[in-house]
C-alpha positions in Angstrom: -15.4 18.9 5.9 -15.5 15.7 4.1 -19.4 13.7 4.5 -17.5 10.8 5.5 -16.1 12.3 8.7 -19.8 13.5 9.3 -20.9 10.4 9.0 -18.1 8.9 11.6 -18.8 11.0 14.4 -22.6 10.2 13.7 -22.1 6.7 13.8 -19.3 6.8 16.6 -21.9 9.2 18.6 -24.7 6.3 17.8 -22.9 3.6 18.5 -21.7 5.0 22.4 -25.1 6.0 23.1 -26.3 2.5 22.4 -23.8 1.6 24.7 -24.5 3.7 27.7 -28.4 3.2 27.0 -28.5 -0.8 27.1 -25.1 -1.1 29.0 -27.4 -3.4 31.2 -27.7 -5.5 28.6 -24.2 -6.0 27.0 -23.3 -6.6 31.3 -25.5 -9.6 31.0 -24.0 -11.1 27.7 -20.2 -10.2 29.0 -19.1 -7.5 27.3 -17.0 -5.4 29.3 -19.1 -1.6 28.8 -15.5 0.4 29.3 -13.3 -1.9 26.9 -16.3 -1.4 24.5 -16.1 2.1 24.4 -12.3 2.3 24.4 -12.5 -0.1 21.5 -15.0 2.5 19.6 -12.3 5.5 20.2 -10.3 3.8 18.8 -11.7 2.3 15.8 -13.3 5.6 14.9 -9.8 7.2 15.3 -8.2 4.6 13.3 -11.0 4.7 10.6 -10.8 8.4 10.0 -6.5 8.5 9.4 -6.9 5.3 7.1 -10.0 7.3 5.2 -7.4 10.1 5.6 -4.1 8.1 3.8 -6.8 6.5 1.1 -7.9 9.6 -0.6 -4.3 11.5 -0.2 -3.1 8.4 -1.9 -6.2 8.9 -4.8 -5.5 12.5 -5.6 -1.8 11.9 -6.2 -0.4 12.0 -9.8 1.9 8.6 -9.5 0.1 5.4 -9.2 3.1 4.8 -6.8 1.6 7.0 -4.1 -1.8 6.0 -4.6 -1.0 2.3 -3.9 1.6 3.8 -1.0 -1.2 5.6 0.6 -3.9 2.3 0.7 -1.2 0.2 1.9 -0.6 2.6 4.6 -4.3 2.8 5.3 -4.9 -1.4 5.8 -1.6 -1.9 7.2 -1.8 0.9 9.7 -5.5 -0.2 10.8 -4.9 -3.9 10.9 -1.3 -3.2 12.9 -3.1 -0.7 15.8 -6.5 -3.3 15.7 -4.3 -6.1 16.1 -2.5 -4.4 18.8 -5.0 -3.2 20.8 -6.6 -6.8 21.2 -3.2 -8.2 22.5 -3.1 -5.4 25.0 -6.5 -5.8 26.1 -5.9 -9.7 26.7 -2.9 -9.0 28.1 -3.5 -6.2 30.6 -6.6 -7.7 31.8 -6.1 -11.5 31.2 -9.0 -12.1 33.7 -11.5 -10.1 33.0 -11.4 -11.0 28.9 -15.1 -11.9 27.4 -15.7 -13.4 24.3 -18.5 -10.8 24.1 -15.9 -8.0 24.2 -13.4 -9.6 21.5 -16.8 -10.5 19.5 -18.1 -6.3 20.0 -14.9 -5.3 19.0 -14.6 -6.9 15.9 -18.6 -6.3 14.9 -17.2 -2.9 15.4 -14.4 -3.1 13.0 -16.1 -4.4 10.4 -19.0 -1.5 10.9 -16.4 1.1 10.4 -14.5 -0.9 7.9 -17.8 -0.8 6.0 -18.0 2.6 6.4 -14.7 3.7 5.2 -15.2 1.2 1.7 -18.3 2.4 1.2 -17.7 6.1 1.3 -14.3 5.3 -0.6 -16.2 3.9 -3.6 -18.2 6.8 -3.5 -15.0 9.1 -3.5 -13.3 6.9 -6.6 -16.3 6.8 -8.6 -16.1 8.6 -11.8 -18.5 11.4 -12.3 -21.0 11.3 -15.4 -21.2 13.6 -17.5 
């Protein structure tokens, strides 16, 4: 197994038990405890199959399929993030926070982090 996905379900573990510990806290601020958790499932879903297309799409032979496979990664993450937030407001117009748009995004960019980061790590050139 790939450290990256290691690292996923260690930060995706992490982030839910910060969630169910101070889920007093985020109450008080707005954020709505379930939504946040759905929106972590999802992100970390998300994250891994985009981590998944970007290397596929490195270890191809044709510089066609490498650039197929990180289009497929950004598209596909920005398309089901995108998504998701329309449903949310949509399907529960009234009980929308700021602080659960803001957590969701602060989310997104954690994971999106994540997947660059160990992505640089994958591309770079070993020394010889």
């Amino acid at each position: 197994m790939d450290r990256f996905y290691l690292l996923l379900i260690g930060i995706f573990c992490g982030v839910n038990g910060l969630g169910i510990a101070y889920s007093h806290i985020l109450e008080r601020w707005g954020i709505v405890n379930i939504a946040g958790m759905a929106g972590n499932i999802l992100l970390a879903g998300i994250t891994a199959l985009s981590y998944y297309f970007c290397v596929r799409g490195m270890k191809a032979q044709s510089g066609h399929a490498f650039v197929r496979g990180v289009f497929i990664s950004i598209f596909l993450k920005l398309l089901v993030c995108a998504s998701a937030v329309v449903v949310y407001v949509v399907l529960f117009r009234e009980y929308v926070t700021k602080g659960t748009l803001i957590l969701f995004f602060l989310l997104y960019i954690l994971y999106t982090v994540l997947e660059t980061a160990s992505l640089m790590k994958v591309a770079k050139p070993e020394r010889r």
